[in-house]
C-alpha positions in Angstrom: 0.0 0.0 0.0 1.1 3.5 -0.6 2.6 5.5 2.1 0.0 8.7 1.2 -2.5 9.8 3.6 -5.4 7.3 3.7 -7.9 9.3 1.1 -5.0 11.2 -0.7 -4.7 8.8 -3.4 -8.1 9.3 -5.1 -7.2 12.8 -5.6 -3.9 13.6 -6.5 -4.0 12.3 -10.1 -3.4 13.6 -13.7 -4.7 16.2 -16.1 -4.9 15.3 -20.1 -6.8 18.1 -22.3 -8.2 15.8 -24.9 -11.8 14.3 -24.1 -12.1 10.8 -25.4 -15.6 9.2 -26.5 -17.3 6.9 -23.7 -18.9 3.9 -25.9 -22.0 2.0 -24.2 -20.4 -1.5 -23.0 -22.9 -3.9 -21.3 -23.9 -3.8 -17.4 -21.9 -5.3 -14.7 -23.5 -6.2 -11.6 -22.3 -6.0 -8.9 -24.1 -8.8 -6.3 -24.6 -8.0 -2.7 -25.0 -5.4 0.0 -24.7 -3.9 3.2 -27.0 -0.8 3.3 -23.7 1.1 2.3 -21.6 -1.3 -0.1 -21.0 -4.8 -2.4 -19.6 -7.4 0.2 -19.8 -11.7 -0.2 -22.4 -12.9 1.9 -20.6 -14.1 4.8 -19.3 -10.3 5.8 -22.0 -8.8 5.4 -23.2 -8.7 9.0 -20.0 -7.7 10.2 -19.6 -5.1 7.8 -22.7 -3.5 7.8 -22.3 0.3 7.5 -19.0 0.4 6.5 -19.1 2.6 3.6 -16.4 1.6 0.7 -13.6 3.9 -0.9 -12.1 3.5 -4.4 -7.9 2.6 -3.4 -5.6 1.3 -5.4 -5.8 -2.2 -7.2 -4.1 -3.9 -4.2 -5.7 -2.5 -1.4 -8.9 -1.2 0.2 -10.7 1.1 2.7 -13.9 1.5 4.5 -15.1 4.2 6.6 -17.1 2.3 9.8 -18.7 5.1 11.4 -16.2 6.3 13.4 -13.6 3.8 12.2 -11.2 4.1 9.1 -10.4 0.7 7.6 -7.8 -0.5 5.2 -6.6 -3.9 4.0 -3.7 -4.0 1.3 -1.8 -7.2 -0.3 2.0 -7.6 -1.2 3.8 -10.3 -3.1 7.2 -8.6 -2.2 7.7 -6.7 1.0 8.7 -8.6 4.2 6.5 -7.7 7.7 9.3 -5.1 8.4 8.7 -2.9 5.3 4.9 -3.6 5.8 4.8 -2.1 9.0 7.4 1.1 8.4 4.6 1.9 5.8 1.7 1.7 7.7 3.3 3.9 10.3 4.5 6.6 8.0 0.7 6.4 6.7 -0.5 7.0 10.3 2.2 9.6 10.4 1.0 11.8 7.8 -2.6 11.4 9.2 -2.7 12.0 12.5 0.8 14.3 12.5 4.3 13.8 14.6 2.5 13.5 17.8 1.2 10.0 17.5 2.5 7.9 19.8 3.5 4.1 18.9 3.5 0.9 21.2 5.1 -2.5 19.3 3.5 -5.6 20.0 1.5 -8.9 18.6 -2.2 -9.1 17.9 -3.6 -12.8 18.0 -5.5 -12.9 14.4 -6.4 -16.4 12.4 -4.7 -18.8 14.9 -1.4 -17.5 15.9 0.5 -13.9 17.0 1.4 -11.3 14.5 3.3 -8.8 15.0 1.8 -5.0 15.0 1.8 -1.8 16.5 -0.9 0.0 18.4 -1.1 3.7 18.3 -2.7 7.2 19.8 -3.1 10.6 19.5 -4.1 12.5 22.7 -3.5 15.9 25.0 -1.4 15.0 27.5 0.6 12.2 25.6 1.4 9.9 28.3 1.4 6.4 25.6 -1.1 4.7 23.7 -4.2 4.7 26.6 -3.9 7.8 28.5 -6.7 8.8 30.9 -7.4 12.2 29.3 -9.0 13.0 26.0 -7.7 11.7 22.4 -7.9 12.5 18.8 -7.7 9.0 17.4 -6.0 5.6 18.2 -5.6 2.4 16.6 -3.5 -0.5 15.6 -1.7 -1.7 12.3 -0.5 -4.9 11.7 1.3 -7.4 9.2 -0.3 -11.3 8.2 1.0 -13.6 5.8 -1.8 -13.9 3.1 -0.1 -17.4 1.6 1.5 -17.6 -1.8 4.6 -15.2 -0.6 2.2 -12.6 0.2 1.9 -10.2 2.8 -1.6 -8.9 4.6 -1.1 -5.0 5.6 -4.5 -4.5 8.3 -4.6 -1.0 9.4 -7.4 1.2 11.9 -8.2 4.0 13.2 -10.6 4.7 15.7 -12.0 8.5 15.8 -11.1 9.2 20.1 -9.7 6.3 20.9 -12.5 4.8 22.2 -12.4 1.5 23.9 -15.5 -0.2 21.8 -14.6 1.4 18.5 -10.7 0.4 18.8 -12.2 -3.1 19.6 -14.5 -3.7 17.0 -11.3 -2.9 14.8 -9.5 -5.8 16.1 -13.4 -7.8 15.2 -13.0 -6.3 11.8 -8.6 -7.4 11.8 -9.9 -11.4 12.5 -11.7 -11.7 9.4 -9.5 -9.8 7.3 -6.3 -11.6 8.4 -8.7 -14.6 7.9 -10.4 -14.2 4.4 -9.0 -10.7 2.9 -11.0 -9.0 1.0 -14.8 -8.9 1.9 -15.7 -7.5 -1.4 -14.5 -10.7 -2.6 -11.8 -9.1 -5.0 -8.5 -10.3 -5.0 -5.8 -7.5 -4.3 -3.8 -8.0 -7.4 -2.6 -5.8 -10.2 -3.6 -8.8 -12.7 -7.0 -8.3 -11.5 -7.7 -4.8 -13.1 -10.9 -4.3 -15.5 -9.9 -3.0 -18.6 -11.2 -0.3 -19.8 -12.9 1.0 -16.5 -16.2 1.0 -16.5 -19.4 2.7 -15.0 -22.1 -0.5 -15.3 -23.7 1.7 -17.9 -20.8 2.7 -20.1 -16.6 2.2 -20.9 -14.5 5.2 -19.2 -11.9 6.6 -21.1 -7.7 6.7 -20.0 -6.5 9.5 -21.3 -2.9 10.0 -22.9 -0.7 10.0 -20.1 -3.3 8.7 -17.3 -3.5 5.4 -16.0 -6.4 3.3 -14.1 -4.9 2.3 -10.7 -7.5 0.7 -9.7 -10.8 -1.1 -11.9 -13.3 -3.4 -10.6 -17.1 -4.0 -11.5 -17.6 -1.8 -8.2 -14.8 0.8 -8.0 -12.3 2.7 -10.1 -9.4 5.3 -9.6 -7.9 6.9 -13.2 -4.9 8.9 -12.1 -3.1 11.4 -14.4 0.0 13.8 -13.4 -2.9 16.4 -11.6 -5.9 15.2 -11.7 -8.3 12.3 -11.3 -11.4 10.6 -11.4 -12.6 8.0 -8.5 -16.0 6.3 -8.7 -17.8 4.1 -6.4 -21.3 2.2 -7.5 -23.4 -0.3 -5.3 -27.2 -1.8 -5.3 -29.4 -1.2 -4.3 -30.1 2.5 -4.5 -31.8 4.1 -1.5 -31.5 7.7 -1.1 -30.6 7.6 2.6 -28.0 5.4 2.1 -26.5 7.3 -0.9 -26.3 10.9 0.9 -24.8 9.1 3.8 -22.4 7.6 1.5 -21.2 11.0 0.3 -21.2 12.2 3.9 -18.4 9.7 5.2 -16.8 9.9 2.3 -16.3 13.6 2.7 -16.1 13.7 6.8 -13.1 10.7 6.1 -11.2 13.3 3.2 -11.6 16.2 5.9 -9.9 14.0 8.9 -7.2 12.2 6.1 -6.1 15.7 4.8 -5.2 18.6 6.7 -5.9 21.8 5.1 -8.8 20.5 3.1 -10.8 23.8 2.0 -14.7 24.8 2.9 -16.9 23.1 1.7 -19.6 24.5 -0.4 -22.7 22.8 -2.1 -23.4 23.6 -5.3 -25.7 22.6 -8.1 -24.5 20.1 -11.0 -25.3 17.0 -13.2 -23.2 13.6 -12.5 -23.8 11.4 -14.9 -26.8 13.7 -16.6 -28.8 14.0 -13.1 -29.4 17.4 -11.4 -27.8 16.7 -8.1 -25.9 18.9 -5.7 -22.2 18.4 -5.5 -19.2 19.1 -3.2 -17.0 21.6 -4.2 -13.6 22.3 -2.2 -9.9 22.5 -2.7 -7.4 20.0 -1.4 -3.3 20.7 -1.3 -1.0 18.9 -3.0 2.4 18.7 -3.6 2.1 20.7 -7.2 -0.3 23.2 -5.2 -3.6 23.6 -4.6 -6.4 21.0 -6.6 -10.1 21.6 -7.0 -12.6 18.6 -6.1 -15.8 17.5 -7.2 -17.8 15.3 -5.7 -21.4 13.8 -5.7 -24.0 10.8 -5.9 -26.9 9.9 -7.0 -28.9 6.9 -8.4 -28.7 5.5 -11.8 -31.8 2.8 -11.6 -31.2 0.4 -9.2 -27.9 1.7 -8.7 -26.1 4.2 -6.6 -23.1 6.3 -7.9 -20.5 8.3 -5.8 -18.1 9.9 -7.8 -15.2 12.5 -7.4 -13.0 14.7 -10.0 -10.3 16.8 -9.0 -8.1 18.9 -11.1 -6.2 22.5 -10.8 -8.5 25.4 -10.0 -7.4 27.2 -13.3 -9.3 24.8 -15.6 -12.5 25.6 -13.9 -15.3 26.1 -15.2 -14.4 23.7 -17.8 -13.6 19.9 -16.5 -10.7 17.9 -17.6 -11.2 14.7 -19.9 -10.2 12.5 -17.2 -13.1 13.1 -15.5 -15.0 11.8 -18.3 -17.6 14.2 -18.9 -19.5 12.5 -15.6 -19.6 15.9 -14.4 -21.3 18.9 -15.5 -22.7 22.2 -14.6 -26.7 22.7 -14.9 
């Protein structure tokens, strides 16, 4: 998994001035649901409101409520390396203050090793008495086949229930991986991306980093499009998907701009959209975001690109968003 801050990825992508055509493919369905998100049958009670983020093609995350979740895969990398990511990606979340314990969580059968962290006032380790930001653990599995299992949560104020149903959520991942069913492999990637009701162009110079029947990421050098769909569609569900998925951006990216709703059109429905800026390391990026339902399907989608291009939108984000 990359060592950016857990949400960063979706949005610091690239920009490509030529709009491509989007030809009609046929639909893929995706099977299954929690009220927020696609998951095989035997997770869904366990999941249940955990709302899904597009990551890259060899990792995923959830927001739980008040929990962030993530779950990558590598061939390569021993525990060491696995873990001195994971704690850089904590790093850039939660800042220089987080405090880190080293020790061994007890997940499918037998101890792994891992670290459990916090962020509080009056410092003091990882279970202070006085009030905290955020706490969590992160942890390294062996996923068989030479792989390893990154597992990685934080819990929004440390709290004692939340940080334990993170180590409820660690047992099945360390367990069965993936509870979307995909596997987290670069060989795995859909090509060309595609919304269930039409192909997704890659613009010169962009890349998809991640393509499933359920989620996609198309990254260029400053801009990008991410896109989450699930079924059904129920409004409630859908504005609370674009809630957490919003809240989780504000808490993974310090200096995130206001927020300001506006009017637009995703996907050729009125809707009203998120509009903010974001930094990044080439300066400041302008985001997009929105849902609605497309038939018995739900849609939440973001663009992000450099202010200056407004009010125009770049062809990576596919002409899925437009002004009324």
């Amino acid at each position: 998994m990359r060592t950016s801050w857990l949400v960063a990825a979706w949005w610091l992508a690239a920009l490509c001035a030529c709009r491509a055509p989007a030809p009609r493919v046929p639909p893929v369905a995706p099977e299954g649901s929690t009220p927020a998100g696609p998951v095989v049958p035997q997770a869904r009670a366990l999941f249940e409101g955990c709302t899904p983020f597009p990551d890259g093609v060899t990792s995923r995350t959830w927001r739980c409520g008040d929990l962030t979740l993530w779950v990558s895969e590598d061939a390569e990398a021993r525990a060491e390396k696995v873990l001195g990511r994971a704690r850089l990606r904590v790093t850039r979340r939660l800042g220089e203050a987080v405090v880190f314990a080293s020790g061994e969580l007890p997940l499918a059968g037998r101890p792994w090793p891992s670290v459990r962290f916090a962020l509080c006032e009056q410092g003091g380790g990882v279970d202070p008495e006085g009030p905290c930001r955020a706490g969590g653990y992160f942890t390294a599995v062996e996923a068989g086949l030479g792989r390893q299992r990154e597992l990685g949560c934080v819990a929004r104020g440390n709290a004692r229930a939340e940080l334990a149903r993170c180590l409820e959520l660690f047992e099945y991942l360390a367990t069965r991986g993936d509870p979307e069913g995909e596997p987290l492999d670069a060989a795995t990637l859909l090509l060309p991306p595609r919304l269930p009701w039409r192909a997704l162009a890659v613009p010169p110079g962009c890349q998809p980093t991640a393509s499933t029947s359920r989620l996609g990421r198309v990254e260029c050098a400053d801009a990008s499009l991410v896109w989450s769909v699930y079924r059904p569609a129920r409004a409630e569900v859908t504005e609370r998907w674009l809630a957490q998925s919003l809240a989780e951006l504000r808490e993974a990216l310090p200096g995130v701009g206001p927020m300001e709703e506006v009017s637009c059109r995703l996907e050729q429905r009125f809707t009203r959209c998120a509009r903010f800026t974001l930094p990044s390391e080439k300066g400041p990026l302008v985001v997009w975001a929105g849902a609605v339902a497309w038939e018995d399907r739900a849609l939440f989608a973001a663009c992000s690109f450099p202010p200056e291009l407004e009010p125009a939108f770049p062809a990576v984000c596919n002409g899925a968003f437009s002004r009324p």
